[in-house]
N, C-alpha and C positions, 0 to 999 in steps of 0.2 A: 560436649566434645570428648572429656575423659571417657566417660561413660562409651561412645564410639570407639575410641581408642583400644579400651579394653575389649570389650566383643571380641573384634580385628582381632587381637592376641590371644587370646583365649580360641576362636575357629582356626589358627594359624595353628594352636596347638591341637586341636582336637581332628582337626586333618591331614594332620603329619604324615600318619602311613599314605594316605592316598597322597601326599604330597612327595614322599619317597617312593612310590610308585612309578610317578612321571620325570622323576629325576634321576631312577636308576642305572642309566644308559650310562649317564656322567661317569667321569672318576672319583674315586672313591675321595680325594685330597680337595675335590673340588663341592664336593657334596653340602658341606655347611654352610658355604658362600650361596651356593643354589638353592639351598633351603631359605636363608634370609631372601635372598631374588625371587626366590614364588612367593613367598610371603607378601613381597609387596607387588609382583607383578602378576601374579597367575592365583592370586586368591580372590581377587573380584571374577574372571571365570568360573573359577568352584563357586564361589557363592551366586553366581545366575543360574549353574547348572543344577545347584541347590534349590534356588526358592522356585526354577522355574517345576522341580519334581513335587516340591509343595505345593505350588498352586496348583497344579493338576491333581494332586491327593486330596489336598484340604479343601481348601478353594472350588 
């Protein structure tokens, strides 16, 4: 489950731009609170839209 854990934060960081991307509309004050919120709510999204671009690459 650590091992879980870590992934999650590590893709949370390694997708930040694209995650500042989708939250640029926001304000600017509200931005970091947003970023923690996709973090846990709109990063399982990336990550389908991810594996599903993998399976169709790799797979």
């Amino acid at each position: 489950r650590q091992n879980k854990e870590v992934d999650v934060f590590l893709l949370c960081r390694y997708f930040r731009t694209e995650i500042d991307q989708q939250v640029s509309s926001v304000p600017r004050w509200w931005r970091g609170e947003a970023q923690s919120q996709v973090c846990t709510g709109m990063l399982e999204e990336v990550l389908k839209k991810i594996f599903e671009e993998h399976a169709q690459n790799g797979e």
